[in-house]
N, C-alpha and C positions, 0 to 999 in steps of 0.2 A: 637170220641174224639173231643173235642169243636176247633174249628176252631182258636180260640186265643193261643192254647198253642202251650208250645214252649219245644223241647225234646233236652237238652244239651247235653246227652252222646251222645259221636262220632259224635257231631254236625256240622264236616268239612263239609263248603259250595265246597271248592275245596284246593286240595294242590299237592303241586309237587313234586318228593323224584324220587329215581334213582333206587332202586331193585324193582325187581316182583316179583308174586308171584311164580313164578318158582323155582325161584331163593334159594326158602328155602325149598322147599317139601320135596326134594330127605332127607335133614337131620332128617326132621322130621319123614320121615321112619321108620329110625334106631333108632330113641329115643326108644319104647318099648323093643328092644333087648339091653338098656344101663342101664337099671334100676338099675338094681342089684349094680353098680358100681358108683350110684347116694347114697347118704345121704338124704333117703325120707322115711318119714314112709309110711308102707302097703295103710294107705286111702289117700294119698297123691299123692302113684303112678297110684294107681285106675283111681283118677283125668286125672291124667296124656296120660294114658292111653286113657281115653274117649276122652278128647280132639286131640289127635293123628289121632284117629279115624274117631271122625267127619270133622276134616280137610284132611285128608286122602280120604274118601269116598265121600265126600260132592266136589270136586272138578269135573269140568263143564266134566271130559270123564266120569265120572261116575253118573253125572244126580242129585247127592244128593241134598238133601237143609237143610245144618246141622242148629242150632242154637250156633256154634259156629264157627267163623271163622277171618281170618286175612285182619284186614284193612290196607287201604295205610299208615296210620302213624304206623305203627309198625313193616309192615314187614323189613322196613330197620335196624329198632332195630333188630329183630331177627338176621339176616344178619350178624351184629357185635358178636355177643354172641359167647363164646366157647361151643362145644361139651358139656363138664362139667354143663355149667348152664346154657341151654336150656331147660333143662325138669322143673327147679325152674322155669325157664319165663314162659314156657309153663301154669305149676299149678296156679302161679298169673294171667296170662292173660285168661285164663278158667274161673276161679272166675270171674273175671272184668267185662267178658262180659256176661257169663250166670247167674249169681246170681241174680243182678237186675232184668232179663227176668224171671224168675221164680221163685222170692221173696224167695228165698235162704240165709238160713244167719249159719256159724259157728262164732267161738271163738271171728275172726277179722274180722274190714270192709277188704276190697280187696284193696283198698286206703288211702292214712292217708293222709292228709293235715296239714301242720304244718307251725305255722307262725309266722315267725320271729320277722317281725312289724305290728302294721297297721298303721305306717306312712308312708304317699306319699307325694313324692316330687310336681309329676302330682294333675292333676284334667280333667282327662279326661272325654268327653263330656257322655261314656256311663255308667260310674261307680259310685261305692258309694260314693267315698271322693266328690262329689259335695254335699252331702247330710252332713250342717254344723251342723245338729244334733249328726252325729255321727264323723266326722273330724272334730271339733273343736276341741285344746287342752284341755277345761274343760268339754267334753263331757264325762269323765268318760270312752269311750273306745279305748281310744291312747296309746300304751303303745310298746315297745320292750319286747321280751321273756328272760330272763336271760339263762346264759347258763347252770345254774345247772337245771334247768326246761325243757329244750333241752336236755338234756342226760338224765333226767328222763324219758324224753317220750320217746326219738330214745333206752335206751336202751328194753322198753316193747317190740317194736315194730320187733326188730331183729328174726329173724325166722318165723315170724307171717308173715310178709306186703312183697312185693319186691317194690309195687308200694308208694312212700313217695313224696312230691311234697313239696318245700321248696317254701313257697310264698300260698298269701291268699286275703286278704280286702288290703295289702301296698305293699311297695315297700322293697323285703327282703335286700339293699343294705342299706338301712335306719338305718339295726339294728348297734347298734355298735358291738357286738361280732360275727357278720357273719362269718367273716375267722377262729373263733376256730370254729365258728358251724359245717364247713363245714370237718374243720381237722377231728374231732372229727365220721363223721357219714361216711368219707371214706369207702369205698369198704362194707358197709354195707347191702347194699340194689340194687338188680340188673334194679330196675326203676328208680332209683331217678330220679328228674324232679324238675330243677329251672325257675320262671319264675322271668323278669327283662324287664323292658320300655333299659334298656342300658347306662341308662343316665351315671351313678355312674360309672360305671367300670374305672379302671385303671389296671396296671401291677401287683400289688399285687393281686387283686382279680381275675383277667385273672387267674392269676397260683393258686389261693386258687380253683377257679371253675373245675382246670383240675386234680389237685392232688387228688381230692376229691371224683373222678372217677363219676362223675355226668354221666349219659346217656344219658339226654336230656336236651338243654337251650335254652329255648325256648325267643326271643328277643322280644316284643310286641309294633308291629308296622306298622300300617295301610294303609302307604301314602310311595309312592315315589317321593316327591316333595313339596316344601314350597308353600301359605300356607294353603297347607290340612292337613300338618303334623300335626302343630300347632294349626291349628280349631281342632282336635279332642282330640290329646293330649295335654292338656293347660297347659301351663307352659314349656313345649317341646321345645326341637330346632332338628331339623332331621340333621343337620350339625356334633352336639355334636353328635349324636346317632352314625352316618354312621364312624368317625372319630372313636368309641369305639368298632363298629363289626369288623370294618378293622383290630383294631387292635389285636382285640382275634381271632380273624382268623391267623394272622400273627404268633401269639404265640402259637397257637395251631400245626401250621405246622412247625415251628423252631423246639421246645421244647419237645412238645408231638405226633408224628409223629404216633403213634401204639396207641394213646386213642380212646377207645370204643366211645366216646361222639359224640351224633349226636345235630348240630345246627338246629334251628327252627325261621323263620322270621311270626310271626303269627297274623295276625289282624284280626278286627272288621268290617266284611262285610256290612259296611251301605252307604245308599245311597247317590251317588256321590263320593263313593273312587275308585281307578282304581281297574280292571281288575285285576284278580291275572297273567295274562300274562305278562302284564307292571312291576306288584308287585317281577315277576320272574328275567324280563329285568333288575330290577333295584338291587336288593340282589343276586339274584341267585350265582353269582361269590361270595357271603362273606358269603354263609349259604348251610347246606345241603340240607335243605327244608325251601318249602315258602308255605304260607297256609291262608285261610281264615275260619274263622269260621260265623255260620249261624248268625245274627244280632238277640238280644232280644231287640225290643223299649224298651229304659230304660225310667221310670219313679220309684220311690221309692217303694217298697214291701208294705209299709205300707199305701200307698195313692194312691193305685191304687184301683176301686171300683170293687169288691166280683164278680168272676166269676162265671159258673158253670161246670166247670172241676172237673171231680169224677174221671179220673185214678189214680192210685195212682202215686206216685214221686219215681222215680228209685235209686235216691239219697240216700232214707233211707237204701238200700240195696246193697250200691257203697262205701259209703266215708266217713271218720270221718274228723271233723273237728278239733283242738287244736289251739285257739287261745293264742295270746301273754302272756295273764295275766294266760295261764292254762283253761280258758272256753272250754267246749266241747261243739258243735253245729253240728246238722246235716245237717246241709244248711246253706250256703253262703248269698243266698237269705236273709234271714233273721242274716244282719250284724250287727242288733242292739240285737242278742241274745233273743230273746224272748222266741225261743223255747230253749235253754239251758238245759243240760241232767246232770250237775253235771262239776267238777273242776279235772283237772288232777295232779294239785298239792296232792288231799287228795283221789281218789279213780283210782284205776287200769283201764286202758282202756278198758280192756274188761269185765272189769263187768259195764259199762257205757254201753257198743255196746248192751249188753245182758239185760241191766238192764230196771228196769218200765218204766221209761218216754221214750226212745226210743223203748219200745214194745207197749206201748198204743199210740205212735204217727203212728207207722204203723199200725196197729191194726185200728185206724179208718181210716184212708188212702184207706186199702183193702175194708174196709165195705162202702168205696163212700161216707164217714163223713168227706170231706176237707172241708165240709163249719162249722164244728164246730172245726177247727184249724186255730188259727191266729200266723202267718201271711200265710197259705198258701191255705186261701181261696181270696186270691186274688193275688193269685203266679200263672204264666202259663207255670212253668216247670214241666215237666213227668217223 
């Protein structure tokens, strides 16, 4: 693999979380003796089943080396789960990690991303809204999702996905109809996954985030201290941010005492921000975990010059995209839509995931053809 790319899945540089993996084995034992009393169909507990297995046998008294197993960000999720919907996490988090690995694909990606905005308040130094071709407001792709377009998508996705992540290219507090969104896809999904800079929040959204039985909120923020805060995330103030986790922390333990929902302090590993030690020192008390993710040099997808990275991108076989306006996109990477698979407003999501342009975008991918796809013959994610 070419020395320049760069491999996003499960790209934690380092994070810190509170269960081991001990901690969850003994349950995941007795999941194959719970089947019966699960709501799964026959290939679903199949699933189910292998995964048990290779986490089961693959564990270090028994020598295995499975291709599926449990990373530090998730085992704490597991930890939270009931009996009841451990074997669903189980089957999504099987998909998630083995299907990319072995270019595996059914009905649904294994993740959906769905985005509320792509307005940002920020202009942070590693992301797209610096780039005024596509966040300027007459750029043609600024826009909020309506909510009849948010129930069109959340309701395809129900039984399909566990993994949904509210947030994408903006800042999902931007949207205005965030708090039905959220009312709305309640208890629906055993990953949900919000990401948020913090800024925005207040006490109606603290409590729309916890009613809405979110699992993961992930807070996005790099620096413990002025002004690193602010050189990265511009337009930031880390005063406003720490002042808005305090207080969802506060509300969370008043109000919601028994919520599943784990918090996440997670930044952008680039050079000259602190230590995730410091990064622990300073959140650790207002988050359940604090984390850094591996640094991509950003410069624009579309002006950076033509690599020669032939893996294929694991992405086509991870994640659907649904941007605000209804666009489907299988990479983020490419925010200006270029490679676009069709509109969810007029065709079903899985005949999108199954359909031509996303079979002949893997399709050449596999056959080591990234250099006759743009933009991702000059993309260095795998």
């Amino acid at each position: 693999m070419d020395i320049s790319s760069y491999r996003k899945h499960n790209s934690f540089a380092d994070i810190r979380h509170q269960a081991g993996l001990q901690s969850v084995l003994p349950r995941i034992q007795g999941v194959p003796d719970s089947l019966d009393r699960v709501g799964l169909t026959p290939e679903r507990k199949e699933v189910v089943i292998q995964a048990c297995k290779e986490l089961l046998e693959g564990t270090p008294e028994s020598g295995g080396h499975p291709t599926f197993k449990l990373h530090t960000n998730v085992i704490e999720e597991i930890s939270r789960l009931t009996d009841e919907e451990l074997p669903r996490y189980l089957f999504y988090r099987y998909r998630y990690e083995t299907y990319p690995q072995q270019k595996m694909l059914d009905s649904f990606p294994p993740c959906l991303q769905i985005e509320p905005t792509s307005f940002c308040n920020y202009r942070c130094v590693f992301c797209y809204q610096t780039d005024t071709t596509f966040s300027d407001k007459n750029s043609g792709h600024m826009g909020a999702m309506s909510i009849d377009l948010f129930k069109h998508v959340v309701d395809q996705a129900v039984g399909e996905v566990e993994a949904v992540t509210l947030a994408s290219r903006g800042e999902p507090f931007m949207c205005p109809d965030i708090k039905e969104m959220l009312g709305y896809i309640s208890g629906k999904f055993l990953a949900l996954k919000m990401n948020t800079n913090a800024s925005l929040l207040d006490e109606a959204k603290c409590h729309a985030i916890l009613q809405a039985d979110v699992r993961l909120l992930v807070f996005s923020a790099d620096a413990a201290s002025e002004p690193a805060y602010s050189q990265l995330r511009v337009r930031g103030k880390l005063d406003r941010v720490l002042k808005n986790v305090r207080m969802f922390r506060d509300i969370r333990a008043k109000h919601y005492p028994k919520s599943q929902l784990l918090t996440r302090v997670s930044g952008v590993q680039v050079p000259g921000t602190p230590d995730v030690d410091q990064m622990e020192s300073y959140w650790g008390d207002l988050v359940d975990q604090v984390a850094f993710v591996n640094y991509n040099p950003w410069d624009s997808t579309y002006e950076r010059p033509c690599n020669d990275i032939t893996e294929a991108c694991s992405e086509l076989w991870l994640r659907m995209f649904v941007w605000s306006d209804g666009t489907v996109n299988p990479c983020e990477n490419d925010y200006r839509s270029t490679l676009q698979v069709g509109n969810a407003k007029t065709t079903r999501l899985s005949d999108l995931w199954l359909g031509p342009k996303y079979s002949k975008l893997r399709e050449q991918h596999l056959t080591k053809a990234r250099s006759q796809c743009s933009p991702c013959m000059r993309c260095p994610v795998v």
